[in-house]
C-alpha positions as CSV (number, residue, x, y, z in Angstrom):
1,X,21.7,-12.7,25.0
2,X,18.2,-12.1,24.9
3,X,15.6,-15.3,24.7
4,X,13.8,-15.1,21.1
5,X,10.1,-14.5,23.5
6,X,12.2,-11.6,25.3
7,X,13.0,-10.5,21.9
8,X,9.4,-10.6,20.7
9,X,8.0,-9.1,24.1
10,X,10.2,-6.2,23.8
11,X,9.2,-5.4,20.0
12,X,5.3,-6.1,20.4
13,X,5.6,-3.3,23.5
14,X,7.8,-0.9,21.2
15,X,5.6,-1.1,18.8
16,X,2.0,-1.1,21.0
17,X,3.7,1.2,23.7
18,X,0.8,-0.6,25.9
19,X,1.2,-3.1,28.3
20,X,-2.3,-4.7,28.2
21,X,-2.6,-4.7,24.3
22,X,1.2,-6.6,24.2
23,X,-0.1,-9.3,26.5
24,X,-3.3,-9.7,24.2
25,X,-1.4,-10.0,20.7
26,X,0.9,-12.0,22.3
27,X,-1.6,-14.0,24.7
28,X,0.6,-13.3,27.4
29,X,-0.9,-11.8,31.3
30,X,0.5,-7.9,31.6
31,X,2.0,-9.2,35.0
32,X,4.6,-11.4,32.5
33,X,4.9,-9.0,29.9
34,X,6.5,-6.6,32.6
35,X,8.5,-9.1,34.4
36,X,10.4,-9.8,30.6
37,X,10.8,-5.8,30.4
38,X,12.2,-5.6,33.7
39,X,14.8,-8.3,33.1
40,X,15.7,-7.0,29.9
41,X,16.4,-3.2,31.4
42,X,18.4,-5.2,34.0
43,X,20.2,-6.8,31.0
44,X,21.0,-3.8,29.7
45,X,21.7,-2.2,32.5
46,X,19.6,1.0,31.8
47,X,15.7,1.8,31.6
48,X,14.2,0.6,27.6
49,X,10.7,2.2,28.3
50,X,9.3,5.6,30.6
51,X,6.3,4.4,32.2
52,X,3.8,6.7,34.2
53,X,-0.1,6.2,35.0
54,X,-1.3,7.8,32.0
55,X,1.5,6.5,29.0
56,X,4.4,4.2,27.8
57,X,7.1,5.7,26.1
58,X,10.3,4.7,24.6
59,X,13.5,6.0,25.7
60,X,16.4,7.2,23.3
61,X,17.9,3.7,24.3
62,X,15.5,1.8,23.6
63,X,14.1,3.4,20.4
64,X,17.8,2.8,19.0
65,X,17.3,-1.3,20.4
66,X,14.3,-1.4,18.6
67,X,15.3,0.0,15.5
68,X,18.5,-2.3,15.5
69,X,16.9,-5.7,16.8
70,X,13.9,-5.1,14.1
71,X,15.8,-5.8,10.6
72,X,17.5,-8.6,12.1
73,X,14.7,-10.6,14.1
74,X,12.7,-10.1,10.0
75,X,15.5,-11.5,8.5
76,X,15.7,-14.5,10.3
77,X,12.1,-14.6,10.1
78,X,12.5,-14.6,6.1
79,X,14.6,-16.9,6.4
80,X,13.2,-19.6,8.3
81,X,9.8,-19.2,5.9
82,X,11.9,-19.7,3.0
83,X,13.4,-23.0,4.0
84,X,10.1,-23.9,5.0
85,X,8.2,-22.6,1.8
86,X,11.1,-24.7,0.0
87,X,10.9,-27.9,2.0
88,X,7.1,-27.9,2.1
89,X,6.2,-26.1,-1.6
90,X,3.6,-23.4,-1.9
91,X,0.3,-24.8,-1.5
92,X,-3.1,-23.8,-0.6
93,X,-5.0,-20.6,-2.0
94,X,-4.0,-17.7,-3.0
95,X,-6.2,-14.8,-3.2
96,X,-5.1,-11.7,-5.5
97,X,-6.6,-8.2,-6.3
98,X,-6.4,-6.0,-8.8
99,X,-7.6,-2.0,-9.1
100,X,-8.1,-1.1,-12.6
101,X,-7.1,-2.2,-15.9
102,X,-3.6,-1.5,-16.1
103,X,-3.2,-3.8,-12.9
104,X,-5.6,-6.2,-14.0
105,X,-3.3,-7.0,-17.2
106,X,0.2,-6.9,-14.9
107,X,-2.0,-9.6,-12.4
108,X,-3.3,-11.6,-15.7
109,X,0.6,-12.2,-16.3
110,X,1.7,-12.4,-12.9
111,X,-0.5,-15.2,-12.4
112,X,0.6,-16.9,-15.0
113,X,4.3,-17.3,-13.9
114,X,3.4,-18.0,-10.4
115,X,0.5,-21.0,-11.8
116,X,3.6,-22.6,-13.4
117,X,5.7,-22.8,-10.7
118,X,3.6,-23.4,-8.3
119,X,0.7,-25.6,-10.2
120,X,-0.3,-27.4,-6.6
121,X,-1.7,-23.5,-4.9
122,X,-4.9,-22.6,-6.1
123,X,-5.6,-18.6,-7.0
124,X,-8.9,-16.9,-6.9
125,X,-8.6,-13.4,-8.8
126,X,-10.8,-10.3,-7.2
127,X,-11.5,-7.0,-8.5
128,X,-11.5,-4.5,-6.0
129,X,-12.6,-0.4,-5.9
130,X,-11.1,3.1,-4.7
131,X,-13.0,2.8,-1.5
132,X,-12.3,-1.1,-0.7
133,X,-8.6,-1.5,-1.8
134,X,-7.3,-1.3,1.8
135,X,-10.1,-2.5,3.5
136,X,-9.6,-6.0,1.6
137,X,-6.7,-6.5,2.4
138,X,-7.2,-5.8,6.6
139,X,-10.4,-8.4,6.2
140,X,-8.9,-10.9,4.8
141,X,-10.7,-11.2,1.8
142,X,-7.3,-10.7,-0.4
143,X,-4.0,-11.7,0.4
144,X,-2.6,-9.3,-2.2
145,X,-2.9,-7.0,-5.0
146,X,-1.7,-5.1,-7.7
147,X,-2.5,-1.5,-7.7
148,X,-0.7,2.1,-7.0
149,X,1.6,1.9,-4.7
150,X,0.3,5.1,-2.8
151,X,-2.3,2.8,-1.4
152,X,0.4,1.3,0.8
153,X,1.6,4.4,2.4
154,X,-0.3,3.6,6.0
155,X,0.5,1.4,9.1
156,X,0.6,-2.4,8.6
157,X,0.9,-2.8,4.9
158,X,4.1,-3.1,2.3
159,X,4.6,-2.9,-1.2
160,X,6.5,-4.8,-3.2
161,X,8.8,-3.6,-6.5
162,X,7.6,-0.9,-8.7
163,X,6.3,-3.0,-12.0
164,X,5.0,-0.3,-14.1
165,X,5.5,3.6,-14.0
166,X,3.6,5.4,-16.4
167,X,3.1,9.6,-17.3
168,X,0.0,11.0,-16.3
169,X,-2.7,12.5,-18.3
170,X,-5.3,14.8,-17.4
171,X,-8.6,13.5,-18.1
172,X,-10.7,16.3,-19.2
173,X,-14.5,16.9,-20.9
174,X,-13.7,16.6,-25.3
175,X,-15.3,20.1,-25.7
176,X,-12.8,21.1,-23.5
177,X,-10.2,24.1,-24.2
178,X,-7.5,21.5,-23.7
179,X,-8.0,18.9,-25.6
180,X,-5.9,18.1,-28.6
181,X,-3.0,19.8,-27.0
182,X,-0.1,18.3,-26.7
183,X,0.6,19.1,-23.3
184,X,-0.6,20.7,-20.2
185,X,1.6,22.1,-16.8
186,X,0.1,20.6,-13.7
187,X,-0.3,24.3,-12.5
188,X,-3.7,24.6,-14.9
189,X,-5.4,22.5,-12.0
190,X,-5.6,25.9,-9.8
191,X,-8.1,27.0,-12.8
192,X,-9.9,23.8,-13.0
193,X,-12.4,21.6,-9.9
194,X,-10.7,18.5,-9.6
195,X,-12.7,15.4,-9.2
196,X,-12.5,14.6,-5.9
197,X,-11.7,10.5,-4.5
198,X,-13.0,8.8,-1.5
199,X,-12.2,10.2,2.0
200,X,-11.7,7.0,3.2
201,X,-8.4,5.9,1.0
202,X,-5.2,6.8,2.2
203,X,-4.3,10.3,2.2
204,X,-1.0,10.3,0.2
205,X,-3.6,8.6,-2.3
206,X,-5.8,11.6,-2.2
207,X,-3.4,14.4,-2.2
208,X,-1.2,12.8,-5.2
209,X,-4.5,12.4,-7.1
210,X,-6.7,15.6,-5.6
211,X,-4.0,17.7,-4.1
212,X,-5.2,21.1,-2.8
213,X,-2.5,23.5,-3.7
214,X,-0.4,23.5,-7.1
215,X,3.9,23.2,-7.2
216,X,3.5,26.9,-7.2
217,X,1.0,27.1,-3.8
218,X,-2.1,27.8,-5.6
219,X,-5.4,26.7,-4.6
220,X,-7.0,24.0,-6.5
221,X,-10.9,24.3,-6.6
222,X,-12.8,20.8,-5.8
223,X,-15.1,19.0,-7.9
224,X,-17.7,16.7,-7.3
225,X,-16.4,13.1,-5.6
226,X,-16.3,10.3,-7.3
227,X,-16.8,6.3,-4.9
228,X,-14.7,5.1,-8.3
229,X,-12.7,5.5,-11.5
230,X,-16.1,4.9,-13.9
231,X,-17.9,7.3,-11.8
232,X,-14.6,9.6,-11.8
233,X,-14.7,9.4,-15.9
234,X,-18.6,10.0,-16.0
235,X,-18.3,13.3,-13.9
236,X,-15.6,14.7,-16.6
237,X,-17.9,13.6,-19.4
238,X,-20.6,15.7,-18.4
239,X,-18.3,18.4,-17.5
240,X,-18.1,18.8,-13.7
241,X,-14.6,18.4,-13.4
242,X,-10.9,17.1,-15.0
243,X,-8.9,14.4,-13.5
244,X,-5.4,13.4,-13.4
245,X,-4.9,9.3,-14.9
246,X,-2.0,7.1,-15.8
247,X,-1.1,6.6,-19.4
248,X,-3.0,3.6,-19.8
249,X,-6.4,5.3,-19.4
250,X,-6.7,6.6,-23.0
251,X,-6.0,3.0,-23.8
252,X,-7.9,1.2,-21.6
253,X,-11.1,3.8,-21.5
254,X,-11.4,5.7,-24.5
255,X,-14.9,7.8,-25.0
256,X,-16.1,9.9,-27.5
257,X,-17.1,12.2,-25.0
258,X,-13.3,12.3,-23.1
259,X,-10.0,13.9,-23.5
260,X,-6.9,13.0,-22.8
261,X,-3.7,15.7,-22.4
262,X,-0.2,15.2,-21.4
263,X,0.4,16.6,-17.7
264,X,3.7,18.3,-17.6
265,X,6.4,17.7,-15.4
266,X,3.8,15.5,-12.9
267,X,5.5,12.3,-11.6
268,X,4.8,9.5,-13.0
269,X,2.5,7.1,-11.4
270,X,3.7,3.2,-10.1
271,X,2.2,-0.2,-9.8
272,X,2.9,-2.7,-8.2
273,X,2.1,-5.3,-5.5
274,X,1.2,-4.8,-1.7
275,X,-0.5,-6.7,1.1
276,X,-0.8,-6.5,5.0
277,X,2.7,-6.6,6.4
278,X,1.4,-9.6,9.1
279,X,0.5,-11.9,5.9
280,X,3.9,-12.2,4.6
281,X,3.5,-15.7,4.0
282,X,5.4,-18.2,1.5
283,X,2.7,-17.8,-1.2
284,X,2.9,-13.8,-1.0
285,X,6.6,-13.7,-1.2
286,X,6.3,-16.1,-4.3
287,X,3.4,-14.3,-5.8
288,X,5.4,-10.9,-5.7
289,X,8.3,-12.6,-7.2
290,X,6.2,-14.0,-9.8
291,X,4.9,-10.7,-10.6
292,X,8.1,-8.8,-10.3
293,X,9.7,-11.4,-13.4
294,X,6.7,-11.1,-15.3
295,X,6.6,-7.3,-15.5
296,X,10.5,-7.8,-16.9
């Protein structure tokens, strides 16, 4: 059976597939963090890792170890937290973020279900951009937030339950040829710019929002970019560009001078929670449990 540091050593590597960066997260010397790989191939009785001068590699075997020992060493890491978060209570300060109105409301409500059951941990609320979503979240500044769950879809961070999925509209100028329909196909973006979001969000982000070829493989012209969804909305107004928006954005931002049209067969857009995978603490977990019975 393998030692739970063993365990650990092995899965840091897999994951880092770099000796000297292992022994650093794990404040180990390289010289130990090869002796534990070296008795865990003998263990096995086959090589876990292809090493030359120039790179670290898994092999079949011990991609498959990896991928097996992973879900189980989490789970006993869940559990462990849980008795303690039960033993100790959840205490301390919370930090939440929200990205727009829609998930400003779903935090509002969230909040209040995890303030009653946990009246002892104090919450500080933060509003956070386009362009400082992710960023938060790797500085530290928030432990978690409620916002679209493409915003998760990178290295190091999860997302919790879906809590909302709404249609999407396309925002467009109101002198506009298609406002007051009552729908739109996506494919009309291949005839319109597209207001373009930050480079520096995560990409799944910007090709859901801004993609660059229709369901059909036509090319979508690019607007002007927007650093965030007021600046996004004032481009349209003045008629550089449409956008696509969840639902909620003809409630929660309705101009005089803006549109709103039903986008045909687009998916719809979700909400929900996510933070950085290494801060799954006891108040997260609680937080996203909150916020998953509030949204019921």
């Amino acid at each position: 059976m393998l030692e739970r540091q063993e365990t650990q050593i092995f899965l840091t590597l897999a994951d880092e597939l770099h000796f000297g960066r292992t022994a650093e997260r794990l404040r180990l010397t390289p010289g130990r963090v090869s002796q534990t790989i070296k008795k865990v191939e003998r263990l096995v009785g086959a090589p876990l890792f292809e090493r030359t001068s120039r790179r670290v590699r898994l092999t079949p075997l011990g991609a498959r170890l990896a991928d097996d020992l992973r879900p189980h060493v989490k789970g006993i890491e869940d559990a462990f937290q849980r008795a303690v978060d039960t033993g100790r209570g959840v205490t301390g300060v919370l930090r939440v973020g929200f990205l727009g109105a829609l998930a400003g409301q779903l935090l509002l409500k969230s909040v209040g279900v995890f303030a009653a059951r946990h009246p002892d941990c104090e919450v500080h609320i933060h509003e956070t951009q386009w362009h400082d979503t992710v960023s938060r979240l790797f500085d530290g500044d928030v432990d978690v937030q409620i916002t679209d769950i493409l915003f998760a879809a990178q290295p190091g961070l999860t997302s919790g339950p879906v809590l909302v999925a709404e249609p999407r509209l396309l925002a467009v100028p109101a002198g506009h040829a298609f406002a007051g329909k009552d729908a739109v196909p996506v494919a009309v973006l291949a005839d319109h710019p597209v207001i373009q979001v930050p480079v520096d969000i995560p990409r799944r982000f910007q090709s859901d929002r801004t993609p660059s070829r229709t369901g059909d493989g036509l090319p979508v012209p690019q607007g002007p970019r927007a650093t965030s969804f007021g600046e996004a909305l004032a481009l349209i107004a003045a008629g550089q560009g449409v956008f696509p928006v969840g639902e909620h954005a003809a409630r929660f931002y309705p101009r005089p001078d803006i549109a709103y049209v039903p986008l045909q067969d687009a998916p719809p857009i979700q909400w929900g929670p996510i933070w950085l995978t290494t801060n799954t603490s006891g108040r997260v977990r609680e937080f996203v449990r909150a916020a998953t019975d509030a949204a019921r």
